[in-house]
Backbone bond lengths (Angstrom), bond angles and torsions (degrees), N, CA, C in turn:
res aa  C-N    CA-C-N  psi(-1)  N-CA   C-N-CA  omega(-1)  CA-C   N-CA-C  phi
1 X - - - 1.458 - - 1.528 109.04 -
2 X 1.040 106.83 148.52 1.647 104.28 -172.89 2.103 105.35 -95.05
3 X 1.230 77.53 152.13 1.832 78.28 -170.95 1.638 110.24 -67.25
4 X 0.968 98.30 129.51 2.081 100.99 169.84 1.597 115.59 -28.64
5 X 1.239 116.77 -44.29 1.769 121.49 167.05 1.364 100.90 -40.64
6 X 1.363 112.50 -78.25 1.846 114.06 -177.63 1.399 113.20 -55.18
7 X 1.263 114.96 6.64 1.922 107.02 164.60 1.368 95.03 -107.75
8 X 1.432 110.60 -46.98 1.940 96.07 170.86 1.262 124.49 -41.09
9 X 1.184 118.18 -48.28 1.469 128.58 -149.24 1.777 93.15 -93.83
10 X 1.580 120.69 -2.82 1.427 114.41 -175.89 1.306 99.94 -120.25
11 X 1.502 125.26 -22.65 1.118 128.12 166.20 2.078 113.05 -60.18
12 X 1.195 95.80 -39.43 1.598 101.72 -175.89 1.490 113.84 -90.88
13 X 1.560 117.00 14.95 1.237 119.22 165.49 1.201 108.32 -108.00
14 X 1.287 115.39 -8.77 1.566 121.21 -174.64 1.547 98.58 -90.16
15 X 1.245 119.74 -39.66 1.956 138.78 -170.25 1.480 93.57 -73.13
16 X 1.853 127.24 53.72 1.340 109.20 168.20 1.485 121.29 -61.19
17 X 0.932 144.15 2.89 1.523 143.02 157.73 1.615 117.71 -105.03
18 X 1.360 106.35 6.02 1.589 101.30 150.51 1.857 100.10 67.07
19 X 1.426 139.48 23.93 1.377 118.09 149.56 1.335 134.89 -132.10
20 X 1.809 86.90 58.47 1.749 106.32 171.37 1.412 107.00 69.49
21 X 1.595 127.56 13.69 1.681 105.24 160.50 1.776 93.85 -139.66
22 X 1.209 100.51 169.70 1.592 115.19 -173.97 1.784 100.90 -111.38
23 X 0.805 125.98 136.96 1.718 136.36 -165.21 1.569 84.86 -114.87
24 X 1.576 96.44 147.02 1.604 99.09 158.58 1.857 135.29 -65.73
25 X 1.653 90.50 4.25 1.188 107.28 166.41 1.039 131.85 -71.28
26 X 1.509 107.58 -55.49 1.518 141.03 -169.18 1.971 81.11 -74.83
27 X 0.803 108.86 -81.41 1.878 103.66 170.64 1.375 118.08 -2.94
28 X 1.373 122.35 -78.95 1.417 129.01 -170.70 1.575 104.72 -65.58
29 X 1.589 118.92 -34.70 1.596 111.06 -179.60 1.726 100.98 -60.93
30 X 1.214 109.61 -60.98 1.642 107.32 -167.73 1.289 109.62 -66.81
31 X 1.089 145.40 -42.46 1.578 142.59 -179.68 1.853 92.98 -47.05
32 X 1.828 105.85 -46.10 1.579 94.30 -165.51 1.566 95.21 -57.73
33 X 1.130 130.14 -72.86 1.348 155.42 -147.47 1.808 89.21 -51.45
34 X 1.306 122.68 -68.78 1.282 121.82 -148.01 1.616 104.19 -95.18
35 X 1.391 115.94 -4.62 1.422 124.13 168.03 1.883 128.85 -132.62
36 X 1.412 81.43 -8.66 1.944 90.84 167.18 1.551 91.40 71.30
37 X 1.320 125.77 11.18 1.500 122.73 162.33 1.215 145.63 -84.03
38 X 1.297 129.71 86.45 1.551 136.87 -173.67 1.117 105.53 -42.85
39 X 1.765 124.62 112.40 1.507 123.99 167.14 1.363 103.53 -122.73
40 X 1.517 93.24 123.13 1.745 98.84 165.00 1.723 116.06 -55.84
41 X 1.580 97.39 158.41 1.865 94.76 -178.28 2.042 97.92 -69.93
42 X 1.258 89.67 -29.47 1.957 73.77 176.07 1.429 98.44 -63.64
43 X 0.921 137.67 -102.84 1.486 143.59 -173.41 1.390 117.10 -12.50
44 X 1.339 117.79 -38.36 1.776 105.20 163.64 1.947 107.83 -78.94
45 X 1.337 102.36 -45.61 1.517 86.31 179.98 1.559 116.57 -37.17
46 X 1.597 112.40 -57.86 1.954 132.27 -175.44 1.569 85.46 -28.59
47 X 1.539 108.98 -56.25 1.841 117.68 -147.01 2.002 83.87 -65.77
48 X 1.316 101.42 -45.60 1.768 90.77 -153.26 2.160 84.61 -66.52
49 X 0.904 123.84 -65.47 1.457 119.85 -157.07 1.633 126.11 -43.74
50 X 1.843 102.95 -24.03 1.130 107.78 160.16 0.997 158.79 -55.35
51 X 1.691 96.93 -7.00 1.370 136.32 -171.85 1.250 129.98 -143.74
52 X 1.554 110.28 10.92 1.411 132.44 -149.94 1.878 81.23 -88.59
53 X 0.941 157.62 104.42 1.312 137.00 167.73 1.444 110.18 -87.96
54 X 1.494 123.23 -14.94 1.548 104.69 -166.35 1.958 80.60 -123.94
55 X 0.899 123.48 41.74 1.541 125.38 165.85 1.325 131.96 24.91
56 X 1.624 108.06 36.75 1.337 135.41 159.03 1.775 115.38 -61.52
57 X 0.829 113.06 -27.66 1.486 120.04 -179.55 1.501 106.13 63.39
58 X 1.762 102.25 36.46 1.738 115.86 144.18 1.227 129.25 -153.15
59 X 1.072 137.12 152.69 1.159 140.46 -148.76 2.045 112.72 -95.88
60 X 1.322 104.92 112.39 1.920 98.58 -175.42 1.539 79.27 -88.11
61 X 1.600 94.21 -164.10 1.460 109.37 -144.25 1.509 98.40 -95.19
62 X 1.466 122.76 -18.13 1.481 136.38 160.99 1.076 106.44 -62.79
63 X 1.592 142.59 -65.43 1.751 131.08 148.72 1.346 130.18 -28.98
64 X 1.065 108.23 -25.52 1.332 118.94 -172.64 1.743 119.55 -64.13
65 X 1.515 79.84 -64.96 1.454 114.31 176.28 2.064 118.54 -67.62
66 X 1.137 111.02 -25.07 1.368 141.53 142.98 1.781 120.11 -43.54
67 X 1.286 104.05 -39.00 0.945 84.82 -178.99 1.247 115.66 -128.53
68 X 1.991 113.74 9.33 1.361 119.13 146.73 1.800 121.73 -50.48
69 X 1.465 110.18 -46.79 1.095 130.73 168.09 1.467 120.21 -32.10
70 X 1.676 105.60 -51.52 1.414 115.81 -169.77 1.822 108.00 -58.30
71 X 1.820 87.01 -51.10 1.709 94.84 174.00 1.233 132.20 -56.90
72 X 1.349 114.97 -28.30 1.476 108.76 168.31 1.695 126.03 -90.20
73 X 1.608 104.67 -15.01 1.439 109.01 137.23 1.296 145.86 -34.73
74 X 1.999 100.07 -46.09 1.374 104.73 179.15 1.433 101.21 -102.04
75 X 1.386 126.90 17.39 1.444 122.60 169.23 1.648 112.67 -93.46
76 X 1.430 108.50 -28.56 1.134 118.52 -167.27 1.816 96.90 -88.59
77 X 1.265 138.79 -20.01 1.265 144.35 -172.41 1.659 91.32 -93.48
78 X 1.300 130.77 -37.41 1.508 122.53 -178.82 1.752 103.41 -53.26
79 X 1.753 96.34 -72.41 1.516 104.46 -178.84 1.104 111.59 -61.01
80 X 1.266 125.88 27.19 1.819 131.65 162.39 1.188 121.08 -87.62
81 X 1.622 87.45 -51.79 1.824 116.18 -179.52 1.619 113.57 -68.31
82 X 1.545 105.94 -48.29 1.647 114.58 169.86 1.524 94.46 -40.88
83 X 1.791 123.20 -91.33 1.203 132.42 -158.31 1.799 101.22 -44.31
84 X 0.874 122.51 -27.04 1.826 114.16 -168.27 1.724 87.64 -79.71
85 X 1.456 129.08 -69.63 1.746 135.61 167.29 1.515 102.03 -3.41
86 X 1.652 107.61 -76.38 0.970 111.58 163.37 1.902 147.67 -28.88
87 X 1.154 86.03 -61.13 1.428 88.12 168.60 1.826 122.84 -71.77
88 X 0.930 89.50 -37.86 1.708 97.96 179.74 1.620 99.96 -59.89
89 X 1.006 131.70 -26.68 1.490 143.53 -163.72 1.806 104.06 -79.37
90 X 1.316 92.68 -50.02 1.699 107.43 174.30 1.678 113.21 -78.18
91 X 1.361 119.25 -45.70 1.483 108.05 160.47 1.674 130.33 -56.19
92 X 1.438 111.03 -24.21 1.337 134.75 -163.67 2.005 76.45 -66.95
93 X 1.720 107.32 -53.27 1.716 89.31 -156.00 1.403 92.19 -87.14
94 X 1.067 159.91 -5.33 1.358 155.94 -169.88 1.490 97.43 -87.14
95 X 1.037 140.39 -48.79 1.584 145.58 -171.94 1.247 110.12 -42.97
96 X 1.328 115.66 177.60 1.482 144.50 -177.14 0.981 99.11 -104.97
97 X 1.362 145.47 109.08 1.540 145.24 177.50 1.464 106.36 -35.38
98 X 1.189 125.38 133.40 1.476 133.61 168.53 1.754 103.64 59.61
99 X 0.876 125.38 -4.33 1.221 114.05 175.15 1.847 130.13 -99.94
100 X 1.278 96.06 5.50 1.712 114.12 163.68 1.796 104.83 52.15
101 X 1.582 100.14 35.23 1.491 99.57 176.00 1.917 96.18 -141.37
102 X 1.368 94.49 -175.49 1.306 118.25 155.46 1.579 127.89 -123.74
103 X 1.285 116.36 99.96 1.330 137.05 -161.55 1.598 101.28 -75.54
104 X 1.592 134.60 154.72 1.347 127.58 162.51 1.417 95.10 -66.32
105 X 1.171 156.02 -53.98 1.590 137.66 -172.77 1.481 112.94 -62.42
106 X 1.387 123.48 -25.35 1.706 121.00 175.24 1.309 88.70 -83.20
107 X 1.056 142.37 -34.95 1.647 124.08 -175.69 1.647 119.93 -58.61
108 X 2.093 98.83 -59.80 0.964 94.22 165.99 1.817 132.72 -79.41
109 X 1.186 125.22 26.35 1.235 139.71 163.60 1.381 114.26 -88.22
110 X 1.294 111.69 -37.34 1.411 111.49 176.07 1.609 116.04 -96.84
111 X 1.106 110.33 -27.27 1.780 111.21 160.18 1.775 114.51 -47.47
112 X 1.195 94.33 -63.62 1.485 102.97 159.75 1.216 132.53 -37.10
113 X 0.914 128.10 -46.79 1.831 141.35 176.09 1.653 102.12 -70.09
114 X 1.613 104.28 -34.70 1.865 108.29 -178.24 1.762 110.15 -72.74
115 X 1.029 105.65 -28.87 1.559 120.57 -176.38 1.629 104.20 117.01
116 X 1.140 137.71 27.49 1.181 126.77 -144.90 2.200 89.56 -145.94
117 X 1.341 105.93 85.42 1.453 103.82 175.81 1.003 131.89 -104.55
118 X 1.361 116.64 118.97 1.667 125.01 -170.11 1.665 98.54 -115.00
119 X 1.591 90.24 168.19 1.209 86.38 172.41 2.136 110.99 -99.93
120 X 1.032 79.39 -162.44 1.915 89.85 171.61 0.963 92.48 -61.02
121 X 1.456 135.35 -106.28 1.591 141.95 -162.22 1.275 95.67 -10.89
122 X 1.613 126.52 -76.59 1.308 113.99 -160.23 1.581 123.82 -37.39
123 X 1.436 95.64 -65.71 1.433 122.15 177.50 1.564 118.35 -25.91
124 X 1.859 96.72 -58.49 1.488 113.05 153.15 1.307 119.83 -19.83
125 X 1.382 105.40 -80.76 1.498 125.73 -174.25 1.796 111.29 -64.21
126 X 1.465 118.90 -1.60 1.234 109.53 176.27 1.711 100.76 -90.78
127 X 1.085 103.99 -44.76 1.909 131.64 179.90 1.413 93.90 -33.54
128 X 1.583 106.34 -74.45 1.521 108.64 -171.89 1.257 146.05 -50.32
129 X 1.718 101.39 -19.73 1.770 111.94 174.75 1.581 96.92 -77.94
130 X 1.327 132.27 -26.95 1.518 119.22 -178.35 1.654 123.49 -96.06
131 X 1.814 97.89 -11.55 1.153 107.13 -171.84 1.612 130.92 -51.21
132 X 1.134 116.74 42.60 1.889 127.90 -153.13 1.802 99.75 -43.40
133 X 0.866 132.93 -37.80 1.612 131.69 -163.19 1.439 103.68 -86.37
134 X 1.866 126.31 -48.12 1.303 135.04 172.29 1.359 96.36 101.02
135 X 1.267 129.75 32.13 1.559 128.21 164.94 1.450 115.68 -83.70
136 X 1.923 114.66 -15.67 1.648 95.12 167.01 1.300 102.00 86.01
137 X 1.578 115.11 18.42 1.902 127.46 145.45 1.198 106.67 -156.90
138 X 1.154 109.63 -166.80 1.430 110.45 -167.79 1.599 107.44 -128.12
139 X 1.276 141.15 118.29 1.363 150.95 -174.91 1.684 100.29 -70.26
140 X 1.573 109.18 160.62 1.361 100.08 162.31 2.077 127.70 -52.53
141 X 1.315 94.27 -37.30 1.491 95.95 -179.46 1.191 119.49 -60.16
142 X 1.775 104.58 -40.70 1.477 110.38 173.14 1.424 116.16 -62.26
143 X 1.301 123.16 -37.02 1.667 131.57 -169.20 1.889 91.04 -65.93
144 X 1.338 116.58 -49.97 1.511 132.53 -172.89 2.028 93.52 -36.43
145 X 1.528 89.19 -76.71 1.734 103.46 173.55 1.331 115.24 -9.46
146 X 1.934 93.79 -71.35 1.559 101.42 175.26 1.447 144.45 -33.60
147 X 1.591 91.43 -59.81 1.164 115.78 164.48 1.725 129.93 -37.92
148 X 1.035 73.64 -65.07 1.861 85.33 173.93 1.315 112.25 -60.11
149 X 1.799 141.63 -38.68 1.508 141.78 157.66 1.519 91.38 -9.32
């Protein structure tokens, strides 16, 4: 988390007129400046109103900081979505064609292709520490489980 100083000290670079609120003006200049990002005045207003709580149509340093928050919310939900893309991508080749699982023979089919050859039993016995339902494959959620080990 970044220390409250570095929200002061970013909050008051954003406050180019210096009286404790940030305008959707002052918004679109510093985003350009400190992120090389073209924001329309609609698009900084959206950003200021989301956070506007006392409906000044500017942002104090409690809004401010509110709605730094939001962004790293929706940064942390992107690299959520990437890592889930991801995984579905790697279950997609581990699976049983059309069968929306991971079978001990799609496992060991694809171990195989990695350089890595087991037999069934093994494979079995890998299935079963994640197997949460006890159907004897592994679902995407279950593969998810895995993953994360």
């Amino acid at each position: 988390m970044v220390a409250s100083s570095e929200f002061s000290r970013a909050f008051s670079s954003f406050d180019r007129d210096n009286d404790g609120k940030i305008s959707a003006a002052e918004l679109r200049l510093c985003m350009k400046a400190t992120l090389g990002e073209e924001v329309s005045h609609e698009d900084a207003a959206t950003l200021v109103a989301s956070v506007d709580s006392d409906g000044d149509g500017l942002l104090s340093e409690e809004e401010f900081l509110q709605l730094l928050d939001m962004e790293r919310d929706d940064d942390a939900k992107d690299e959520e979505e990437k890592r889930c893309r991801g995984l579905k991508e790697a279950f997609r080749m581990y699976e049983m064609k059309g069968q929306g699982c991971i079978t001990s023979l799609s496992l060991k089919r694809m171990l195989s292709k990695l350089g890595d050859h087991q037999d069934v039993g093994e494979c079995q016995a890998m299935i079963c520490r994640f197997d949460l339902d006890g159907d004897g494959v592994l679902n995407f959620e279950e593969f998810k489980t895995m993953m994360d080990q």
